[in-house]
N, C-alpha and C positions, 0 to 999 in steps of 0.2 A: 578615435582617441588621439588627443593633440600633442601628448606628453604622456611618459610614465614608461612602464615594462608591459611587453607583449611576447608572449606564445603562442606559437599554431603549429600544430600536426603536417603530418605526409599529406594530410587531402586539402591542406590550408584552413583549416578550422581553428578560428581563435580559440584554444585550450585555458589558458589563463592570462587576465591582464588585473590594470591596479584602478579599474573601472567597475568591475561588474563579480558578483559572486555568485560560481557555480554551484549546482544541488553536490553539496558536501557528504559525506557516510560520516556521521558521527555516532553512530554504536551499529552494533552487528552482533550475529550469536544465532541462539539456535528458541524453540518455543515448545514446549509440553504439556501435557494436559494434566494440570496440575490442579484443578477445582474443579467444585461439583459433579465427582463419580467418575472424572476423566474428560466432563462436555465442555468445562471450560480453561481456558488458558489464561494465568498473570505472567508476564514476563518482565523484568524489571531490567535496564537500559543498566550497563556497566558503570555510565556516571551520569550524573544528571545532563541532560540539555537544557543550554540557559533562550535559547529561544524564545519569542516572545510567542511567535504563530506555534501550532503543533507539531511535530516534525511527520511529514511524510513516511511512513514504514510501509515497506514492501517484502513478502512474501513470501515461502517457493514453501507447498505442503508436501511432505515425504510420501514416498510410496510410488508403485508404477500401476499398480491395479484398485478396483473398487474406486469409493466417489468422497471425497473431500469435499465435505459442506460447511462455509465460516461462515459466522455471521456477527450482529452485534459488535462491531472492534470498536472499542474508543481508546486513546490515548489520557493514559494515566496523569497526573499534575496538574499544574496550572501555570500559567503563562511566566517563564523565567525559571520553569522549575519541573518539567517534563520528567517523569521517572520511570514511566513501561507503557507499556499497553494489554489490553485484555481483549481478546479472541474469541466465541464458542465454536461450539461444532453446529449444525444444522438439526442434527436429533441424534437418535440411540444407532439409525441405520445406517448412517456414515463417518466417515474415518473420526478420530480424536483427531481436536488441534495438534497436531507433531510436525516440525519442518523446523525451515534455516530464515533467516530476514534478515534485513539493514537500513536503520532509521536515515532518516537525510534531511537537510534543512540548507538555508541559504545562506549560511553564517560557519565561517570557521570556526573551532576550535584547537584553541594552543595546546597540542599536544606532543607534538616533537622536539625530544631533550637533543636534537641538532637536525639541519637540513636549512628550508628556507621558510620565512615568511612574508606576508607581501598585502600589507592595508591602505585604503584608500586616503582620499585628504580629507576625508571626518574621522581619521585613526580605527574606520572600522577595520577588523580582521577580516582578509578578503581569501586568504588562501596560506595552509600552514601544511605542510611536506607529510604531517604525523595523520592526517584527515585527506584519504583520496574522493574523489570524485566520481558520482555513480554517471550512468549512460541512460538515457532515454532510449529505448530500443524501438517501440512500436504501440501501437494506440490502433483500437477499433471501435465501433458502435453498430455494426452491422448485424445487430440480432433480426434474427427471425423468431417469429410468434408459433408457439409449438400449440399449448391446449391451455385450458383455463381448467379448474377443479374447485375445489371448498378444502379449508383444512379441519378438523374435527372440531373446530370451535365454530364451526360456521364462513370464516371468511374468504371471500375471492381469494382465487393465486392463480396468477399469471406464469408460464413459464417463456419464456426466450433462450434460443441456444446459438452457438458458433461452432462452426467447426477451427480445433483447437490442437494445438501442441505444443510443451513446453521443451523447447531446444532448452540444452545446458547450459546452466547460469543465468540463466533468466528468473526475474522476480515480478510478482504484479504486487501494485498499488492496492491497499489495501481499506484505507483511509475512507475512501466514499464509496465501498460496499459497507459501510457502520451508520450511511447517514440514512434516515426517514426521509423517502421522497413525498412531493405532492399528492394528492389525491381529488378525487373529482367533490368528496364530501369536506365537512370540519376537518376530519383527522385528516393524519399521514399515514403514509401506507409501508408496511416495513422492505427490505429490499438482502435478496439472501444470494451468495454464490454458491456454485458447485464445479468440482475439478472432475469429471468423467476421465480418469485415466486410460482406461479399458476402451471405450467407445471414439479418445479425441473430441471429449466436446467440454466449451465452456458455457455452465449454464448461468443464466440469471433468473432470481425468480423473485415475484413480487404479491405482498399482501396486503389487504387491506379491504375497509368496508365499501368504497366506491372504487374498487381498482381498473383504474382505465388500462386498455392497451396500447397506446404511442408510450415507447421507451427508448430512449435516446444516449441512456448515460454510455462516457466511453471505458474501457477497459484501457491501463495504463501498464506499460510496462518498462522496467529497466535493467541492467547490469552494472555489477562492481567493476 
């Protein structure tokens, strides 16, 4: 940067400048299972995100014991107009959607009735005192391949697992466990996690009509 305002931390980490926008927290709160019989979850975002891409929401499912299974998440709105998102659970045998999250996006919001703010030379909003800044913690892909099964409708499922645990305050990425991976046929193949609290394991597990075994997607995590 040739000009402008710069920040960096004790380990010399550029924190904030009037170049570049950090992953912002622009709503935060908590998620219950509050549709169909308790399997699935709406949560609705305190105020709207005017973001044009979907904001990133990450995670953290209550509880220290039994198995926390999401799946299906999409992001409620449409582009400039984002208002929640929607969760399930995995089935009847593991935990209801219940836990804490925090959406995040690359774009400030004006929401501090004092502090500072600080936008680019396209007047974008680049950083506002009232909207902190989430942390990238950690990122893996290092599954291993456990068994393969059929689920009662007939189709492949893969499971993959890691050994796992969620230190405090840590959230994962939630976002691209909601997406339809590839598959080796026409369709796509669905893609589901699990929180093994009890065991220390994160699992992935994948379905579909042609379900291959190479699985590479990474698990994403961060902090407020």
């Amino acid at each position: 940067m040739s000009f402008g305002l710069e920040f960096t931390n004790n380990n010399n980490v550029v924190t904030v400048d009037s170049e570049f926008t950090r992953l912002v927290v622009l709503a935060k709160g908590v998620y219950v299972p509050n549709q169909e019989s308790g399997l699935g979850s709406i949560t609705n975002f305190p105020r709207t995100i005017t973001s044009q891409e979907p904001p990133l929401v990450f995670i953290r499912p209550s509880g220290s014991s039994g198995i926390a299974g999401l799946c299906l998440m999409r992001v409620v709105g449409t582009p400039g107009a984002w208002t929640g998102f929607y969760v399930r659970a995995y089935d009847v045998n593991t935990l209801q959607p219940n836990g804490s999250y925090f959406a995040c996006g690359f774009a400030a919001t004006p929401l501090a009735d004092y502090g500072m703010r600080l936008w680019d030379g396209n007047s974008k909003l680049l950083f506002d005192s009232g909207t902190p800044y989430a942390r990238f913690t950690r990122s893996f892909q290092n599954w291993t391949y456990l068994k393969s099964d059929h689920t009662p409708q007939g189709l492949p499922r893969n499971y993959y697992r890691v050994n796992f645990t969620f230190p405090v305050g840590e959230f994962m990425l939630i976002n691209t466990f909601g997406m339809p991976m590839l598959d080796d046929g026409v369709q796509s193949r669905m893609l589901y996690c699990w929180w093994d609290f009890s065991g220390n394991n994160l699992y992935a597990i994948t379905v579909g009509s042609s379900n291959p075994f190479a699985f590479f997607l990474p698990a994403v995590f961060a902090k407020l």
